[in-house]
Residue frames as a rotation matrix with the C-alpha (Angstrom) as fourth column:
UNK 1
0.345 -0.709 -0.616 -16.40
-0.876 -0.007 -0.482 -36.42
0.337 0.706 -0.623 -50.03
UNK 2
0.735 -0.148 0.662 -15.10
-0.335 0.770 0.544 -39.78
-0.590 -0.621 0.516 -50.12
UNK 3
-0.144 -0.918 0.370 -11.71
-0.245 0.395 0.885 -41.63
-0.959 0.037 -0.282 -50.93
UNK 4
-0.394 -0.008 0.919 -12.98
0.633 0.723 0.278 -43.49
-0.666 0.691 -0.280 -53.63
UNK 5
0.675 0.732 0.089 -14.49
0.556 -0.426 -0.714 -40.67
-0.484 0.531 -0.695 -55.17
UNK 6
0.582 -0.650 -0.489 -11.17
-0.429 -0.756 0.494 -38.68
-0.691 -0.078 -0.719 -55.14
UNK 7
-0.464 -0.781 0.418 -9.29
-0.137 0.529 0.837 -41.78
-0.875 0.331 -0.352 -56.84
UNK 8
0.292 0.499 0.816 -11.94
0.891 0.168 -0.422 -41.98
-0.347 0.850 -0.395 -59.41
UNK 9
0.947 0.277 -0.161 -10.86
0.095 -0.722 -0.685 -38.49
-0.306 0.634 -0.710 -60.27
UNK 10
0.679 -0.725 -0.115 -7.04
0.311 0.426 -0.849 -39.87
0.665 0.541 0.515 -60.74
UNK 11
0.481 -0.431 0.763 -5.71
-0.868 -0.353 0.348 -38.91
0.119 -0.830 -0.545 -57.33
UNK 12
0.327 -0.128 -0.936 -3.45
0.248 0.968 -0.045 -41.38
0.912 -0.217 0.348 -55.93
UNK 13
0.424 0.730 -0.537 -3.53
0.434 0.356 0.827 -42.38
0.795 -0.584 -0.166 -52.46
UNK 14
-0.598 -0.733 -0.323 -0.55
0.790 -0.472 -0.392 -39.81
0.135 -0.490 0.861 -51.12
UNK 15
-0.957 -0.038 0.289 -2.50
0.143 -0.925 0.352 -37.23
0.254 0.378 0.890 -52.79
UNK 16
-0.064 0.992 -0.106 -6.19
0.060 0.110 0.992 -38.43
0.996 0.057 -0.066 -51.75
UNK 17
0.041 0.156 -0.987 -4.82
0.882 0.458 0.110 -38.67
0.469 -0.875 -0.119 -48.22
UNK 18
-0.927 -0.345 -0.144 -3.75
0.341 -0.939 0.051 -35.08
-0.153 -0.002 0.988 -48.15
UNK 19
-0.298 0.921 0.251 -6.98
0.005 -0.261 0.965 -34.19
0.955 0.289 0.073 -49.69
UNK 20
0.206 0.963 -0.175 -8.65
0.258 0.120 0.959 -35.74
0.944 -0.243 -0.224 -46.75
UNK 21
-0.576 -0.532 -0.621 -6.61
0.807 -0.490 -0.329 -34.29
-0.129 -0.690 0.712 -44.14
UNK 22
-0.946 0.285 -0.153 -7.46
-0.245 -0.940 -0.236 -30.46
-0.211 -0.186 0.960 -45.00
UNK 23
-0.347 0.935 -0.080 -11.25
-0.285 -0.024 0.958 -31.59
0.894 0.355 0.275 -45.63
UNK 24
0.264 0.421 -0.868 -11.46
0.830 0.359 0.427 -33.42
0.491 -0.833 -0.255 -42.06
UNK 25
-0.909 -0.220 -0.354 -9.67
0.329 -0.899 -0.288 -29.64
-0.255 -0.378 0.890 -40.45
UNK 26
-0.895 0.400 0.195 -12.12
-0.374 -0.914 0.159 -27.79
0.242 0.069 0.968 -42.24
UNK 27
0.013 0.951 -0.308 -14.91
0.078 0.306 0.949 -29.98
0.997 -0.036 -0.070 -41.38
UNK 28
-0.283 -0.400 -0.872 -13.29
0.935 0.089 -0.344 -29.89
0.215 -0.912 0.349 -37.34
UNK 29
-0.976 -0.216 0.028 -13.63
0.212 -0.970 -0.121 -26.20
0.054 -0.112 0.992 -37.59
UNK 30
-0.515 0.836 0.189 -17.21
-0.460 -0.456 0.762 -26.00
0.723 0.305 0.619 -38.51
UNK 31
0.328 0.819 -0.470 -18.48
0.233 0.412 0.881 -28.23
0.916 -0.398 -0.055 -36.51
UNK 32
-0.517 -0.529 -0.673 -17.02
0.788 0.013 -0.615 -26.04
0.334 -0.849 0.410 -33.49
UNK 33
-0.975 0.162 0.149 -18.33
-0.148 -0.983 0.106 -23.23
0.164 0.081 0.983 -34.68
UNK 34
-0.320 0.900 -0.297 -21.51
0.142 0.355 0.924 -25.06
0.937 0.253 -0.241 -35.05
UNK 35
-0.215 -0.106 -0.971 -20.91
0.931 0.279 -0.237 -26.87
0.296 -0.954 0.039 -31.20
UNK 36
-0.881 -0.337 -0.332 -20.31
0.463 -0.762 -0.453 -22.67
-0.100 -0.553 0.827 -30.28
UNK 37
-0.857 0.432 0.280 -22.77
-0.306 -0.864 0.399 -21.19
0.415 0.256 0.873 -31.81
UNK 38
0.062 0.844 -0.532 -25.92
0.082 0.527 0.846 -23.50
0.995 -0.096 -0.037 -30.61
UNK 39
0.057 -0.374 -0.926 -24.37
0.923 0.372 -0.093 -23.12
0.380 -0.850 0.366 -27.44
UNK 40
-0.933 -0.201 -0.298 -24.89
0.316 -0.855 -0.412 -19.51
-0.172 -0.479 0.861 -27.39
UNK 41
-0.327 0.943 -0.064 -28.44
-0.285 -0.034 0.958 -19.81
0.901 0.331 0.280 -29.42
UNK 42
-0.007 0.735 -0.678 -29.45
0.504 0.588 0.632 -22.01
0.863 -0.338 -0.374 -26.43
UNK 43
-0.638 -0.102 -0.763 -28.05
0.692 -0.511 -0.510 -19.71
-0.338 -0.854 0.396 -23.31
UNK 44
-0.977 0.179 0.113 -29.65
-0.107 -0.877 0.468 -16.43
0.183 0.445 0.876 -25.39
UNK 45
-0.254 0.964 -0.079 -33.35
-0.412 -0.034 0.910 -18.48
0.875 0.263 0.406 -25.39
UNK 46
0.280 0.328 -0.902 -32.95
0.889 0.266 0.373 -19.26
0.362 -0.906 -0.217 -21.57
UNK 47
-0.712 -0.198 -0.674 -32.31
0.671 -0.475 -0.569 -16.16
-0.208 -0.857 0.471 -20.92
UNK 48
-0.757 0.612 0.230 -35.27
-0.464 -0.750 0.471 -15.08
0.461 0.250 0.852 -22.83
UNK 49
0.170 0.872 -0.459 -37.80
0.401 0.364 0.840 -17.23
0.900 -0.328 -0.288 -21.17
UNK 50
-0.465 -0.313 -0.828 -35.92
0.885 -0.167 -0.434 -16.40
-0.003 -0.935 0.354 -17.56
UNK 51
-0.993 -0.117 -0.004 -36.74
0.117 -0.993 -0.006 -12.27
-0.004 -0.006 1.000 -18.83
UNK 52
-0.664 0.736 0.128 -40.27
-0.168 -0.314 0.934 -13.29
0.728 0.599 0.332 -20.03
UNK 53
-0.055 0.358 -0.932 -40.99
0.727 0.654 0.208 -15.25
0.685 -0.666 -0.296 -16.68
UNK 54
-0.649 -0.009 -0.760 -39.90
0.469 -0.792 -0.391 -11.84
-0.599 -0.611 0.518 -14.44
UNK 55
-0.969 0.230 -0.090 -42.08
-0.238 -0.967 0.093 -9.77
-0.065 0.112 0.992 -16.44
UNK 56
-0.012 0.984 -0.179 -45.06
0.129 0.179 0.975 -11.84
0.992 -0.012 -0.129 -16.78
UNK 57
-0.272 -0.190 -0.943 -44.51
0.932 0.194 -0.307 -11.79
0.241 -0.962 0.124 -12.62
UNK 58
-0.897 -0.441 -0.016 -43.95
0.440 -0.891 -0.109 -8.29
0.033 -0.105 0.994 -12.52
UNK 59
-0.901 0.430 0.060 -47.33
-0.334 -0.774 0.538 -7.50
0.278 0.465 0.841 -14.09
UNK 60
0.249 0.748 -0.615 -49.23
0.424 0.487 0.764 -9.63
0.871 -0.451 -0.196 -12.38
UNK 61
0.083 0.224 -0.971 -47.82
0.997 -0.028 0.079 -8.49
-0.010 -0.974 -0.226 -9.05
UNK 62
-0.699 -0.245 -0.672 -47.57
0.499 -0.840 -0.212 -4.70
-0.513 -0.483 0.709 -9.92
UNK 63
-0.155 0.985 0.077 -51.20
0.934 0.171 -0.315 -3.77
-0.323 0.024 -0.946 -10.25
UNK 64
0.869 0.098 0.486 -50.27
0.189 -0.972 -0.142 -0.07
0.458 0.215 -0.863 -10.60
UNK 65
0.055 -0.937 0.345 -47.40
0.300 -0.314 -0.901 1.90
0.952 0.153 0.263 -10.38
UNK 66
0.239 0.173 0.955 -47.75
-0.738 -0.607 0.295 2.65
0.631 -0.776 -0.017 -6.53
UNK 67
0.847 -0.193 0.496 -47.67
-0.168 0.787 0.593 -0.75
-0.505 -0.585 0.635 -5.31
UNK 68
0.542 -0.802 0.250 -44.47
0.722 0.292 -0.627 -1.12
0.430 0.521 0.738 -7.17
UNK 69
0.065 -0.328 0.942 -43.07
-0.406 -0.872 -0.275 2.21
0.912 -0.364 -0.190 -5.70
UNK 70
0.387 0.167 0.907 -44.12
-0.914 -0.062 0.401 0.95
0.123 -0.984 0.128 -2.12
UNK 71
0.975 -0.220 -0.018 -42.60
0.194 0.816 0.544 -2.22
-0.105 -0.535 0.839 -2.51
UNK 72
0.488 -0.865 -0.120 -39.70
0.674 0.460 -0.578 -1.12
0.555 0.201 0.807 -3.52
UNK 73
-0.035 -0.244 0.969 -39.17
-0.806 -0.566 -0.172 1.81
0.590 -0.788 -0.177 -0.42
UNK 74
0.971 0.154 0.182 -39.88
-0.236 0.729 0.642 -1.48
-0.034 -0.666 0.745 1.64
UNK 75
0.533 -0.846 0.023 -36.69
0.842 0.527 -0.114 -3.07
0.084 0.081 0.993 0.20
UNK 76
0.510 -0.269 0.817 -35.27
0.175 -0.898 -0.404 -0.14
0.842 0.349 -0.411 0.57
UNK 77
0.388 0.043 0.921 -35.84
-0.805 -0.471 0.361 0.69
0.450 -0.881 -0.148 4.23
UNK 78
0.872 -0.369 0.323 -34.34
0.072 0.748 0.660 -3.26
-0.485 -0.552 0.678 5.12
UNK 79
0.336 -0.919 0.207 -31.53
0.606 0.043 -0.795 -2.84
0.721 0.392 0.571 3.00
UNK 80
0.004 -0.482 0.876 -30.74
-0.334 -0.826 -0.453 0.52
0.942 -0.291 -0.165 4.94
UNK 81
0.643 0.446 0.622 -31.84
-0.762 0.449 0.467 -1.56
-0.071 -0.775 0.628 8.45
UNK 82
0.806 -0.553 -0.212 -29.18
0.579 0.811 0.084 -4.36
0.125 -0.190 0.974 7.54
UNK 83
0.343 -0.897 0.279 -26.48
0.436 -0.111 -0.893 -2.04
0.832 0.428 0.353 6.40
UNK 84
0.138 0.011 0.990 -27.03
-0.749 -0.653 0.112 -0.03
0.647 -0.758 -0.082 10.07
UNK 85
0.953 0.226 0.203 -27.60
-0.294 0.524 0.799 -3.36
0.074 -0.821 0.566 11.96
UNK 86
0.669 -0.739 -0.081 -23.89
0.590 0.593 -0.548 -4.49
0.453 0.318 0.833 10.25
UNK 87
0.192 0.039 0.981 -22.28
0.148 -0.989 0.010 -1.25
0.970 0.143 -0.195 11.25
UNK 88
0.619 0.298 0.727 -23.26
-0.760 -0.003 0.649 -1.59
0.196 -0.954 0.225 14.66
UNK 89
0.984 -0.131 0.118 -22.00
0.114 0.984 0.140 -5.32
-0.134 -0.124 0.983 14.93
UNK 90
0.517 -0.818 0.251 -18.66
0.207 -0.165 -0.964 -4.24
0.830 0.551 0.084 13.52
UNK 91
0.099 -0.173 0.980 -18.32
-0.620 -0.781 -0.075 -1.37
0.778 -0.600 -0.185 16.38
UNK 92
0.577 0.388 0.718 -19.31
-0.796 0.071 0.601 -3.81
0.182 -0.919 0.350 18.97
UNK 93
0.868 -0.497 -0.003 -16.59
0.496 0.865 0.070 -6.05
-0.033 -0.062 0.998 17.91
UNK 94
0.358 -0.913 0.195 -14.24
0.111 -0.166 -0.980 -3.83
0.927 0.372 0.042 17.62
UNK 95
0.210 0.138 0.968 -15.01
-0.749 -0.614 0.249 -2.49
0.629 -0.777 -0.026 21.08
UNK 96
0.811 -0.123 0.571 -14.71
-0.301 0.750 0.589 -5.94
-0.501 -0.650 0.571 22.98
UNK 97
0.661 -0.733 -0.160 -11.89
0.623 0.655 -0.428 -6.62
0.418 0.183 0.890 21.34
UNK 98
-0.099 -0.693 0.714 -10.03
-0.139 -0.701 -0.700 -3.47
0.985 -0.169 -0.027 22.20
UNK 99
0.725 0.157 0.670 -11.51
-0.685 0.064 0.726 -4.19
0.071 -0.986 0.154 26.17
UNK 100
0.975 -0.212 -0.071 -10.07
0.221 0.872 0.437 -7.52
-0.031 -0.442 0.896 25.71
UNK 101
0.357 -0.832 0.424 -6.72
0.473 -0.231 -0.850 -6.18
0.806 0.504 0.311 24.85
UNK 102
0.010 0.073 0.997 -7.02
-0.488 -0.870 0.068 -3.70
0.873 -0.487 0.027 27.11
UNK 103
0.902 0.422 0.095 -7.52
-0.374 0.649 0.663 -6.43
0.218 -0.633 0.743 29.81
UNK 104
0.830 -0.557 0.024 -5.16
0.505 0.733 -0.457 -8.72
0.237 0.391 0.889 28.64
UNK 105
0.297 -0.314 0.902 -2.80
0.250 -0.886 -0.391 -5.95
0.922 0.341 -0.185 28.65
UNK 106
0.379 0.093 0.921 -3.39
-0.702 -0.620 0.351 -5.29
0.603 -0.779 -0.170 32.43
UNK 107
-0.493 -0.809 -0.320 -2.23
-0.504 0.565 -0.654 -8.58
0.709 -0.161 -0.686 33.44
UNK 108
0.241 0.779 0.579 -5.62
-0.971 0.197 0.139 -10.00
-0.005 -0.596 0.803 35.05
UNK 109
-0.690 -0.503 0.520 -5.60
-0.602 0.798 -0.027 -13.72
-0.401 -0.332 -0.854 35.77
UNK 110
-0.616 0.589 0.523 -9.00
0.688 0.726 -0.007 -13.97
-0.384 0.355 -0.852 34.53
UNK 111
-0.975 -0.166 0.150 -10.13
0.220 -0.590 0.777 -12.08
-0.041 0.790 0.611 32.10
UNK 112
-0.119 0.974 0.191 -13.61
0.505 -0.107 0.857 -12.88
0.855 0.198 -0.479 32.20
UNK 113
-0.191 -0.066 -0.979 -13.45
0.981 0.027 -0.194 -12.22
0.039 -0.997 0.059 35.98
UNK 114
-0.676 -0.635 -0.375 -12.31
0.586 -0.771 0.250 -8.79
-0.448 -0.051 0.893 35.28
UNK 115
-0.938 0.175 0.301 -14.76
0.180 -0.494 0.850 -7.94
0.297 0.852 0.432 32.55
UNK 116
-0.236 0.889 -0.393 -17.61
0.844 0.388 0.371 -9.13
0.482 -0.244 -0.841 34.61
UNK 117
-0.411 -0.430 -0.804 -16.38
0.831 -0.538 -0.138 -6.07
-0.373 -0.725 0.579 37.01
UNK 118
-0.942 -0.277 -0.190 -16.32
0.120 -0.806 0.580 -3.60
-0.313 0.524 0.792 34.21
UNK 119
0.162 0.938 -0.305 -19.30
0.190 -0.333 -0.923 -1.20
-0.968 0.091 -0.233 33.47
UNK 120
-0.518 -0.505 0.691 -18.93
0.768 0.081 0.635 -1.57
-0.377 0.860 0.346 29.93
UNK 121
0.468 0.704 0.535 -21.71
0.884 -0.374 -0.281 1.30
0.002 0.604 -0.797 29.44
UNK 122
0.847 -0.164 -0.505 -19.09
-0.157 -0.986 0.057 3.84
-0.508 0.031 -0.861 30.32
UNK 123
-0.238 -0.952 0.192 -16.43
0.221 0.140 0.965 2.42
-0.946 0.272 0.178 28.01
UNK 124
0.859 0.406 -0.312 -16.30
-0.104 -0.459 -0.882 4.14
-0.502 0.790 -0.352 24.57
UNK 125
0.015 -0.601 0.799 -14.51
0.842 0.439 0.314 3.96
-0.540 0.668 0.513 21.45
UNK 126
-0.009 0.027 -1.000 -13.40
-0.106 -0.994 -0.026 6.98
-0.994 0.106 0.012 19.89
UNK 127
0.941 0.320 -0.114 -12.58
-0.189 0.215 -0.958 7.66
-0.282 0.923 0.263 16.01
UNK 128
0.134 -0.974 0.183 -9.20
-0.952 -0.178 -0.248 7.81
0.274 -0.140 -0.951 16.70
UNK 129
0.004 -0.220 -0.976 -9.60
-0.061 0.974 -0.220 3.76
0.998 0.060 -0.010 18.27
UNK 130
-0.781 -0.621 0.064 -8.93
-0.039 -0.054 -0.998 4.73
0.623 -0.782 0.017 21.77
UNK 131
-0.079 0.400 -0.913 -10.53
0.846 0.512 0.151 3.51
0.528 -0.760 -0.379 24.61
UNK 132
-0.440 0.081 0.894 -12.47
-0.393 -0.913 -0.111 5.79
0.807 -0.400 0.433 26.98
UNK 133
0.440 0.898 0.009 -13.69
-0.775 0.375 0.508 4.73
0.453 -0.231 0.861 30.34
UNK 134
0.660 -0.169 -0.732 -11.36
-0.032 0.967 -0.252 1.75
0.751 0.190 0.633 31.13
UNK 135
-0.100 -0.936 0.338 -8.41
0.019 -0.341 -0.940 3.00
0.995 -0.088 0.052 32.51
UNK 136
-0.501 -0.247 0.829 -9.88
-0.611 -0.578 -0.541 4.28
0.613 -0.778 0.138 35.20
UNK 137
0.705 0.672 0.227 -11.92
-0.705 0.627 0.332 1.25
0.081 -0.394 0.916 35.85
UNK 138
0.698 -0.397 -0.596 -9.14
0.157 0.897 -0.413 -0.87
0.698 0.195 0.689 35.55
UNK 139
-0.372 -0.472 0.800 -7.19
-0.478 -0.641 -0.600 1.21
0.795 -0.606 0.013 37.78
UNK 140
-0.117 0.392 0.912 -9.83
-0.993 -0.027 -0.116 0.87
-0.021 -0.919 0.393 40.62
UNK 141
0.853 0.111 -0.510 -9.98
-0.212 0.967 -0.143 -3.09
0.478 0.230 0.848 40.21
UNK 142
-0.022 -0.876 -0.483 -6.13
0.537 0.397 -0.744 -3.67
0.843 -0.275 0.462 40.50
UNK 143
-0.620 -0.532 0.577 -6.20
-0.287 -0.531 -0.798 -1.56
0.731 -0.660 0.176 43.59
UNK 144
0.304 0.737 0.604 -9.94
-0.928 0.373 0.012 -2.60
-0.217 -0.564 0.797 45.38
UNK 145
0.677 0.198 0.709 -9.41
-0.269 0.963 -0.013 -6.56
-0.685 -0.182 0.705 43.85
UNK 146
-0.037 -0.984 -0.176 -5.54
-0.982 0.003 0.188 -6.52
-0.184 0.180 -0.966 43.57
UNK 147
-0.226 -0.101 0.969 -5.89
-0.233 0.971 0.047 -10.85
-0.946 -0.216 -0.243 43.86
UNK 148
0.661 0.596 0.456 -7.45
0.219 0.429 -0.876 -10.61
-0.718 0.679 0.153 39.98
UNK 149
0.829 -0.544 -0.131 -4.22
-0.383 -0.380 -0.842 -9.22
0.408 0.748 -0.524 38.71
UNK 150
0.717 -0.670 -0.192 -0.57
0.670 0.739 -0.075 -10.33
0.192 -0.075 0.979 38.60
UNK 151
0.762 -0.262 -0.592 2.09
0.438 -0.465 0.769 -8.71
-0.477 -0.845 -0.240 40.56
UNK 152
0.643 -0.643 0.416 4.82
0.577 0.049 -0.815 -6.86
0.504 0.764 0.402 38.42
UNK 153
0.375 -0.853 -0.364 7.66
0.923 0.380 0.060 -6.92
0.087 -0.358 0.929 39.09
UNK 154
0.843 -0.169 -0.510 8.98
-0.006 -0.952 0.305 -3.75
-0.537 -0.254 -0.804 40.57
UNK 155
0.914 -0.344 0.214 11.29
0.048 -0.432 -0.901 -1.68
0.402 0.834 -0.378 37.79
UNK 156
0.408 -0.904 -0.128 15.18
0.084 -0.102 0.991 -2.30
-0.909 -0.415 0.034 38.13
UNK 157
0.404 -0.473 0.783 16.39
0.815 -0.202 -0.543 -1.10
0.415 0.858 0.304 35.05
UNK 158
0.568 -0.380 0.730 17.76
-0.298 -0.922 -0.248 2.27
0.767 -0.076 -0.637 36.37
UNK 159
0.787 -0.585 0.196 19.72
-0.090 0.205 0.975 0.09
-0.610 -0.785 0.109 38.96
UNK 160
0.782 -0.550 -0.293 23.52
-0.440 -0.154 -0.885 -0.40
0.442 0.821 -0.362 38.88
UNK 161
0.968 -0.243 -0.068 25.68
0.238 0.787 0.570 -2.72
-0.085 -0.567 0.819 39.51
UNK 162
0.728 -0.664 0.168 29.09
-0.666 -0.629 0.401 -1.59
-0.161 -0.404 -0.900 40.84
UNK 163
0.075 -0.801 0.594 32.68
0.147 0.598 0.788 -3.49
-0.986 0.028 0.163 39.41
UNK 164
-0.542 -0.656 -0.525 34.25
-0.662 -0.053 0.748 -4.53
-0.518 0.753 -0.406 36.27
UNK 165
0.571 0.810 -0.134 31.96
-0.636 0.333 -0.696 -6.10
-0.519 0.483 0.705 33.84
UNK 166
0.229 -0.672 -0.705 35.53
-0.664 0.422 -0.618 -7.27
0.712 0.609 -0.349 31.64
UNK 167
0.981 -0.172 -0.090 36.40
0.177 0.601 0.779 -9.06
-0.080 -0.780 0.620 35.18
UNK 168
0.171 -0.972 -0.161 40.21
0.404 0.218 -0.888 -7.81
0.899 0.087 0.430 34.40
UNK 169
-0.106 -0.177 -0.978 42.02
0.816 -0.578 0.016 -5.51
-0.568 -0.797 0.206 36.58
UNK 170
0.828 0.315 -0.463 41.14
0.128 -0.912 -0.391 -2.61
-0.545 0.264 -0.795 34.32
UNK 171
-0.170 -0.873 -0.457 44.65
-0.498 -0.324 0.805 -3.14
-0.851 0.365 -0.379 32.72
UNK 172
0.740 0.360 0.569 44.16
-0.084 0.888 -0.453 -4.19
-0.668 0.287 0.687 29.19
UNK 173
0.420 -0.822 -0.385 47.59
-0.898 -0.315 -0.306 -3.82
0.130 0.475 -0.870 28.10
UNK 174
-0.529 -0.593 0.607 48.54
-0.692 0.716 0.096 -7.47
-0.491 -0.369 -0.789 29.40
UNK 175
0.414 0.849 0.330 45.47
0.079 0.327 -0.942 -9.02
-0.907 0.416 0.068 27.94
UNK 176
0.886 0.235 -0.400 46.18
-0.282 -0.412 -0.867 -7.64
-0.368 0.880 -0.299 24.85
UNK 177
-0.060 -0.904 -0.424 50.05
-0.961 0.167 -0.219 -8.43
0.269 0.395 -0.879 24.46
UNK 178
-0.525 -0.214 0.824 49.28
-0.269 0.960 0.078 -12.19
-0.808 -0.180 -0.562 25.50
UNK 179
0.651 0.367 0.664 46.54
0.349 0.633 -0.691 -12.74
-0.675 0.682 0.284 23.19
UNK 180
0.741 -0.466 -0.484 49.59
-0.543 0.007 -0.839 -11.14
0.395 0.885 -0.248 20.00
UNK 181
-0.261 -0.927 -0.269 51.98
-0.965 0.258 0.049 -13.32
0.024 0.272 -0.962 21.35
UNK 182
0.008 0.140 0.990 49.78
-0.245 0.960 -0.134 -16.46
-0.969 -0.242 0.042 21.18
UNK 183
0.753 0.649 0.109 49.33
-0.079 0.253 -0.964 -15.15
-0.653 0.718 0.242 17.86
UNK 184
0.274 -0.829 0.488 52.59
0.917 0.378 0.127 -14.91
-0.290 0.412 0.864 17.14
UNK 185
0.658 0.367 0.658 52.49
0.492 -0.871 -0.007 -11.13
0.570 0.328 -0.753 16.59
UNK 186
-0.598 -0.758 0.259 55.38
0.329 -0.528 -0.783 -8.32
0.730 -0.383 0.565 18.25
UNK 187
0.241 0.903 -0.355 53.86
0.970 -0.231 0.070 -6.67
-0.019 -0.362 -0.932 20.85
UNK 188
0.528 0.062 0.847 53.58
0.448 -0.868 -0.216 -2.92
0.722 0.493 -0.486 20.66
């Protein structure tokens, strides 16, 4: 459709622009759909060559339905062989961390020092998280090679210190009537 075609049919040029407004929308529209749709024609016919490429593979490497069976217990048995090896790796991090904690914890000066010490084959991790095994190794350490730990301070909380904490004379009846007459207040 063109302008001049529209005025040849006695449009005039308010009415020819309008025209070509809703004719250039609806042409916008199709050619999206157009833009979409080729754009799903072309993903649809790479993924059919991609399907036709695995299966010509397939049948070329699965000669019979056994060798297909046996490779796929193969992948099997490593899948189950990572998912154990991960598993493991987890545990053994959790475990050295919880030592280090556990270490850390004891107040060593040098951690590694300390760990070097430790028979780590008798330290266990329960399900519960807790450490088995340590304690009592850490125990004997600070007592045989006291110099790898830090000294703590011996417990004075249950001391007591003897006087008046307020620093008066225990009278607070004088206290009290000076600060209401600074405020201006009667005393009682």
């Amino acid at each position: 459709m063109k302008r001049d075609e529209l005025r040849d049919m006695g449009l005039s040029d308010e009415q020819v622009t309008k025209v070509m407004g809703i004719h250039s929308a609806e042409i916008n529209d199709l050619h999206s759909q157009m833009t979409t749709l080729t754009g799903e024609r072309d993903q649809y016919k790479n993924e059919l060559e991609s399907n036709s490429a695995k299966l010509k593979d397939l049948q070329k490497n699965a000669k019979d339905n056994e060798e297909l069976q046996g490779q796929l217990d193969s992948l099997q048995k490593q899948f189950k062989q990572s998912q154990d090896d991960s598993k493991q790796k987890i545990a053994d991090i959790k475990l050295n961390s919880a030592v280090d904690v556990a270490i850390a914890g004891s107040h060593a000066r040098n951690s590694k020092a300390v760990r070097a010490l430790i028979d780590m084959d008798k330290v266990k991790m329960g399900d519960d998280g807790k450490l088995t095994g340590l304690d009592d190794q850490l125990t004997g350490l600070q007592d045989s090679d006291s110099y790898l730990f830090e000294e703590q301070p011996k417990d004075t909380s249950n001391s007591t210190v003897g006087g008046n904490p307020s620093g008066g004379s225990g009278n607070n009846d004088n206290s009290r009537d000076a600060f209401r007459q600074a405020l201006g207040l009667k005393s009682e």
